[in-house]
N, C-alpha and C positions, 0 to 999 in steps of 0.2 A: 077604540082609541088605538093611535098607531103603537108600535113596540119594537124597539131594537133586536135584533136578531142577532146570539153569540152561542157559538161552535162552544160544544159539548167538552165543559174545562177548559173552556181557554179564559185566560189572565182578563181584566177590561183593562183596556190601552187607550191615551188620547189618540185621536184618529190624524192616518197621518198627511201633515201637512197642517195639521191645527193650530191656530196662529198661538202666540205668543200668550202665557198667561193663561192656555185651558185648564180647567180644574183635574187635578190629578186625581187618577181614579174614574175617567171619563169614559163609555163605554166607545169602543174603537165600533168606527163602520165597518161591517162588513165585508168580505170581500165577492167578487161576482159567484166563484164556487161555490162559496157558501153562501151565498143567497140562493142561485139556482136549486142546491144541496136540498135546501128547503123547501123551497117549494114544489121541489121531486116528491118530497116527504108525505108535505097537505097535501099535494092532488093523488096522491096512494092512498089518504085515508078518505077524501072525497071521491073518490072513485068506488070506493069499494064501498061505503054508503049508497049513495046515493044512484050509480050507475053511471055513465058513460054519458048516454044522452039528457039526461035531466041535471049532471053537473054543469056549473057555471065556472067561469075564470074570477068573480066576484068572491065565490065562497075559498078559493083556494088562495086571491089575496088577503082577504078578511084573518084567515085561519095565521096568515105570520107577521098581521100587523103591517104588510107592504102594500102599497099603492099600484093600482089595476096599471097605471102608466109604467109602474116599473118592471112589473110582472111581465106586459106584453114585450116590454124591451128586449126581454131574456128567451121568453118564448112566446112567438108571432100569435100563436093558435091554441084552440086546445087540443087538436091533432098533434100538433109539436109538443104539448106538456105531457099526454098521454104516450107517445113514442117515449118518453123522456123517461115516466116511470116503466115500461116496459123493460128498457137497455137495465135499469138499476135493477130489476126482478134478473134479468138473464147475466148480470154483471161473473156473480161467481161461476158460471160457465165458461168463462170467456178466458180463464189462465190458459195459456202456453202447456203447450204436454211435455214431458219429463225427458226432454232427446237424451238423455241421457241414460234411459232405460235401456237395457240387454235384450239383443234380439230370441224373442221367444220367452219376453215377460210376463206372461199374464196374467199373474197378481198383481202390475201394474193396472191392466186394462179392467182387471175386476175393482181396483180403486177407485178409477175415475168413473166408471160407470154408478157406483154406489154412492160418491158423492154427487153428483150430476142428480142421479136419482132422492135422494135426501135431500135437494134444494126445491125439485119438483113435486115433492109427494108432502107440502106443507097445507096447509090451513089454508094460509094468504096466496097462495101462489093459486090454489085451487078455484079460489074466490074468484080473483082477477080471471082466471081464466072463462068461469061463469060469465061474469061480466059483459064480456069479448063475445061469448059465445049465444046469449041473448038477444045482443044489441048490433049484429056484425050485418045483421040485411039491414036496416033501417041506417046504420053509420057505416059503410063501405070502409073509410077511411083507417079502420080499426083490422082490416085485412090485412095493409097493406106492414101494420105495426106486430100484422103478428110471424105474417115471412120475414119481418126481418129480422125477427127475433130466434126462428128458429136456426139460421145460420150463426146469431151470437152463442145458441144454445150448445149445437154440437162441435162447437170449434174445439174443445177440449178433447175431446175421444177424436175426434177426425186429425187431427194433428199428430196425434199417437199412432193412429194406424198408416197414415202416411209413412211417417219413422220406420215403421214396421217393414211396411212395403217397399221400399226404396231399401230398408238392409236386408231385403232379400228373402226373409223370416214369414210376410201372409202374401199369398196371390189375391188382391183386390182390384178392380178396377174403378173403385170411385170410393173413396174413402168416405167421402162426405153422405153417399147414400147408405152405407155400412154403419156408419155411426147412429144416422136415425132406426136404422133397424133395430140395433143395437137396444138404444135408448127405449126404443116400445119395449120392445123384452121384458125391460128390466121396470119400467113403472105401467105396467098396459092395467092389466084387473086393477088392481089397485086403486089408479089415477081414474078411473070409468066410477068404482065403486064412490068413491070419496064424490066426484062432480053431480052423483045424484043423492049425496049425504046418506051413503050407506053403509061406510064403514070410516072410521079415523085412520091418522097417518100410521102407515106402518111403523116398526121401530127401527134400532140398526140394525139388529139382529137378521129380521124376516128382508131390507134390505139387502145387505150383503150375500143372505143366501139367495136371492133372485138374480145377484150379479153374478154368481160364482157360476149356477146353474147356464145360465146367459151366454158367460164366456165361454163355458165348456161347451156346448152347443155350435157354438161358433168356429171356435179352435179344432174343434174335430173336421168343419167343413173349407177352412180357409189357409188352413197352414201349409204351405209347399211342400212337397213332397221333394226324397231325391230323384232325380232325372228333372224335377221344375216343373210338377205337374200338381195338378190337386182334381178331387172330385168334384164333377161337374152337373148341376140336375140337364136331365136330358130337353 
C-alpha cells in the first residue's frame, strides 16, 4: 500500500496549491529533496542487504510507498541511486577546511584527519565498501562511483593543506596526493582489519592517537625550512 513520505518532525500541511476546502490537517506532498532524501535512505539499506547486483529499483520504491515511475524520474538508473548513496556516505568529508587556520596549525590537520577517519572507520561505511569491493568486476559501473568519491572524500584535509602551502608554512606539490597519503595513515590497519571482520571500530581515543602520530610524521618531512627548503627522499 502506497504511503505519504514526511521529513523527520515536520508539521502535516495541506499541500500546496490544494484547492479550496482541503481537510485541515492534511499531510503536505513532499517536496523533490525530500523524496530523493528518501530514497538515498532505502537504496543504503537495500544495498547493503541485499548487494549491489541482486538489488532492484522495485524493492527501493516499495520500501517508501513511491511508485517505480517516480522513482525513476528522480533517478534514471540504479547506477545513479547507487552514486546517490555514495556522495551521502562521503557527504561529511566534503566541508570547506578552516582558511582561517594559523600557518603551522597542526592540531588543526590532526582534527580533520581524526574526523575524516571517524566517518570511515564505521560499521556501515565498512559494509558499503564490502559491497563495492565484491561486486566491482562483475558491475564496472561501481568503479567509476567510487573515484568519485574518493575526490569528495579528501576535499576536507586537501583544502587545508592547499591553505597551508600557499601561506608559505608546507612545501607540497599536490595537495590532493598528500591528503590521500594522509588519510591511509591514519585509518590503514584498522580499515583492512574491520573489512575482513577482524576487529571493531576503533574509538576516539585510539583515533586521534593515529592522527597525532600521522601528523607528526608528516610535519617533520613537509614543513619548509628557512632558506625554503625541506627534505627530500633521494
Amino acid at each position: 500500500m502506497s504511503t505519504t513520505i514526511l521529513p523527520t518532525g515536520a508539521a502535516s500541511v495541506a499541500p500546496a496549491g490544494a484547492p479550496a476546502g482541503a481537510p485541515a490537517g492534511a499531510p503536505r506532498r513532499p517536496s523533490e529533496a525530500e523524496r530523493r532524501s528518501a530514497l538515498v535512505q532505502a537504496a543504503e539499506e537495500v544495498f547493503l542487504h541485499h548487494g549491489y547486483a541482486a538489488a532492484n529499483m522495485d524493492d527501493v520504491a516499495q520500501a517508501v510507498g513511491m511508485s517505480k515511475k517516480t522513482l525513476y524520474q528522480l533517478f534514471p538508473s540504479k547506477e545513479a541511486l547507487f552514486d546517490a548513496v555514495v556522495t551521502r556516505f562521503c557527504a561529511p568529508m566534503q566541508v570547506a577546511a578552516d582558511a582561517t587556520a594559523l600557518p603551522g596549525d597542526a592540531a588543526a590537520l590532526t582534527r580533520m584527519l581524526a574526523e575524516v577517519a571517524a566517518h570511515i572507520l564505521t560499521e556501515r561505511h565498512v559494509a558499503l565498501f564490502r559491497v563495492i569491493a565484491s561486486e566491482v568486476k562483475r558491475a564496472p559501473e561501481l568503479a567509476a562511483a567510487v573515484q568519485r568519491s574518493r575526490g569528495r572524500g579528501t576535499g576536507l584535509v586537501e583544502g587545508w593543506l592547499q591553505t597551508q602551502a600557499e601561506a608559505g608554512w608546507l612545501d607540497i606539490e599536490d595537495p590532493a596526493e598528500v591528503a590521500g597519503m594522509l588519510i591511509g595513515m591514519v585509518i590503514g590497519e584498522p580499515h583492512l582489519l574491520m573489512l575482513i571482520g577482524q576487529r571493531s571500530p576503533p574509538d576516539a581515543a585510539e583515533i586521534d592517537r593515529r592522527a597525532r602520530l600521522a601528523v607528526g610524521m608528516f610535519i617533520g618531512g613537509a614543513t619548509r625550512r628557512p632558506g625554503g627548503s625541506t627534505p627530500r627522499p633521494d
